[in-house]
C-alpha positions in Angstrom: -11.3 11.4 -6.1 -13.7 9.7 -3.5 -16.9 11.9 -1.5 -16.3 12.7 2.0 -12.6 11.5 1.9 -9.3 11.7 0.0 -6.8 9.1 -0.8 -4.7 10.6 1.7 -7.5 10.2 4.2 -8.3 6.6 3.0 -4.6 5.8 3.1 -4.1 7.3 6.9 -7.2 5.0 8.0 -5.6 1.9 7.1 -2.5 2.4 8.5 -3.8 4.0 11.9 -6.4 0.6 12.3 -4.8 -2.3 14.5 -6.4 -4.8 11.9 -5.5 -3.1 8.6 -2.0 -1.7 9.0 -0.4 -4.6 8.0 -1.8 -4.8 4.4 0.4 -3.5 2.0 -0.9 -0.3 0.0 -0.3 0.5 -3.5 -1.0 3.8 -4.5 -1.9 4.0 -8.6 -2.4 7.2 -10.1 -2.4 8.7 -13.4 -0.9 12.1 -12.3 2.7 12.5 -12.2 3.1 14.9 -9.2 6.2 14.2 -7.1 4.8 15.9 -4.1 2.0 13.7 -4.2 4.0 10.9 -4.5 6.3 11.6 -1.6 3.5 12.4 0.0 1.7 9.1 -0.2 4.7 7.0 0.4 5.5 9.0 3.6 2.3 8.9 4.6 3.0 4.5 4.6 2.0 3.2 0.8 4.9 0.6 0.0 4.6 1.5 -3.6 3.3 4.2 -6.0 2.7 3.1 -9.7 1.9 5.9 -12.8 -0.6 4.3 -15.0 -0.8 2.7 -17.3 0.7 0.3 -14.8 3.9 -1.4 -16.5 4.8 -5.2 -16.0 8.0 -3.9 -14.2 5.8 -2.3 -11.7 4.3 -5.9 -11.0 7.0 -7.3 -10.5 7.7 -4.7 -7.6 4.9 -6.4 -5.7 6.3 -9.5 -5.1 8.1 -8.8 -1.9 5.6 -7.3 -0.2 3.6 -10.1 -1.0 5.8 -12.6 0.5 6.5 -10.6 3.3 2.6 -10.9 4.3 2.4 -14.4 3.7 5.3 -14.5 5.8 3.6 -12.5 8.3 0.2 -14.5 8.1 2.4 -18.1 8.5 3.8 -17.0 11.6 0.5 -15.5 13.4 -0.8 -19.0 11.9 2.1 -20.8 14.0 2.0 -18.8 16.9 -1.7 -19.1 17.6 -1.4 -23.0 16.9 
C-alpha cells in the first residue's frame, strides 16, 4: 500500500534497473493470498514471509546473503 505505485510495481523496478537487480528482495506481508504470493515470487522476490516473521524465516535469508557477498567479492577482485 504505497501512492503512485504497488509492491508489484516497486518490485518490477528493482529488478528491471542494471544497478538494483542484484539485490535480493523479500517480500513481507500480512495477507495470506497464494496468488499474491506466486505472483511476487515470479515476478523475482527470492523470498515471501507472512508476518509475524518467524525465526525459521530468518534463517531462510542466509543464502542469499552469502550469495551477494559472494557476488560483491568477485566484482571486488575483478576490478582489482
Amino acid at each position: 500500500c504505497m501512492p503512485g505505485m504497488t509492491g508489484y510495481d516497486l518490485l518490477r523496478k528493482i529488478k528491471e534497473s542494471n544497478s538494483l537487480k542484484d539485490i535480493p528482495v523479500v517480500i513481507m506481508s500480512s495477507e495470506n493470498v497464494p496468488s499474491r504470493i506466486n505472483r511476487c515470487l515470479e515476478e523475482g522476490a527470492e523470498e515471501f514471509f507472512l508476518k509475524p516473521v518467524q525465526q525459521s524465516d530468518v534463517n531462510k535469508l542466509k543464502p542469499h546473503l552469502l550469495k551477494t557477498k559472494v557476488k560483491n567479492v568477485g566484482e571486488q577482485t575483478n576490478n582489482i
